[in-house]
C-alpha angles and dihedrals in degrees: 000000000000091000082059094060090098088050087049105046080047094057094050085045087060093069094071087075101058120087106197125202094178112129112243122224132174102276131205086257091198102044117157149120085287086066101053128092135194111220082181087254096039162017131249130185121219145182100050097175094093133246109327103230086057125088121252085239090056099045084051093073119108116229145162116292088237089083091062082050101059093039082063088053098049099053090050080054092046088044087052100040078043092051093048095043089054102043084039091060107118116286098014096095143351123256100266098045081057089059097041094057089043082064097045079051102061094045085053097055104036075053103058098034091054093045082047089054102048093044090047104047085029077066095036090051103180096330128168081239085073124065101250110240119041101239090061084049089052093041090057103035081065099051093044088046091045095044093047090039077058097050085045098052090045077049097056093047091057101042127007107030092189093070103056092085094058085036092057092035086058094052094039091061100041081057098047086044094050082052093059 
């Protein structure tokens, strides 16, 4: 991870370039499944004050709804990584079962986020709310996704050890796939 801090810095660097025209609103700042109920019809989103650890000042700002996106996708990614830690955990299963359901995992999350992703910009159709061309959309779903995959990752040092390997694996492999 250390020997990606150039790449990184380079991708963050990247944002000087883009010039967004996308409107910013207050956003959700700690969207994801967690804050999502079932009524058994419906949805409903809950929790608006922002992620906790954050100042009120700094949950104020307004920004781009993208940042609400890619919160959602992280946290398919953290269910999945969640779901596999825990079934991984000595005696519960042998080795290749363990691969096998990674697999299955990763099937599981690329699903649902691309299923996320068509309902919600399906709904959003060509908002101000959208940067207006998609390169501009892919440029900064992988800088949000880069920037909260970091956090995580601070986060997962700090708190829950088990989870740094899945964090720097999924930042590993949104680097190796820009590359391509």
């Amino acid at each position: 991870m250390l020997d990606l801090e150039p790449q990184l810095l380079k991708q963050y660097q990247s944002l000087l370039a883009l010039r967004v025209s996308a409107a910013r609103i207050r956003c959700h700042g700690d969207y994801g499944l967690g804050q999502v109920l079932h009524t058994g019809k419906d949805f409903m989103i809950v929790d608006f004050e922002g992620h906790p650890t954050q100042p009120v000042s700094e949950r104020r700002i307004k920004r781009l709804v993208l940042r609400d996106v890619t919160g959602m996708l992280c946290s398919f990614h953290y269910a999945a990584d969640m779901a596999l830690t825990r079934q991984s955990q000595p005696g519960r299963m042998a080795t290749d079962e363990g691969r096998t359901l990674a697999v299955w995992a990763d099937c599981w999350r690329l699903w649902v986020s691309v299923a996320f992703l068509k309902g919600y910009f399906d709904t959003l159709g060509r908002s101000p709310l959208l940067p207006p061309t998609d390169a501009d959309l892919q440029a900064l779903l992988e800088i949000y996704l880069l920037h909260r995959r970091i956090d995580e990752l601070g986060n997962h040092l700090a708190a829950e050890p088990a989870l740094i390997r899945p964090a720097c694996e999924g930042i590993l492999g949104q680097m190796q796939r820009q590359q391509q």
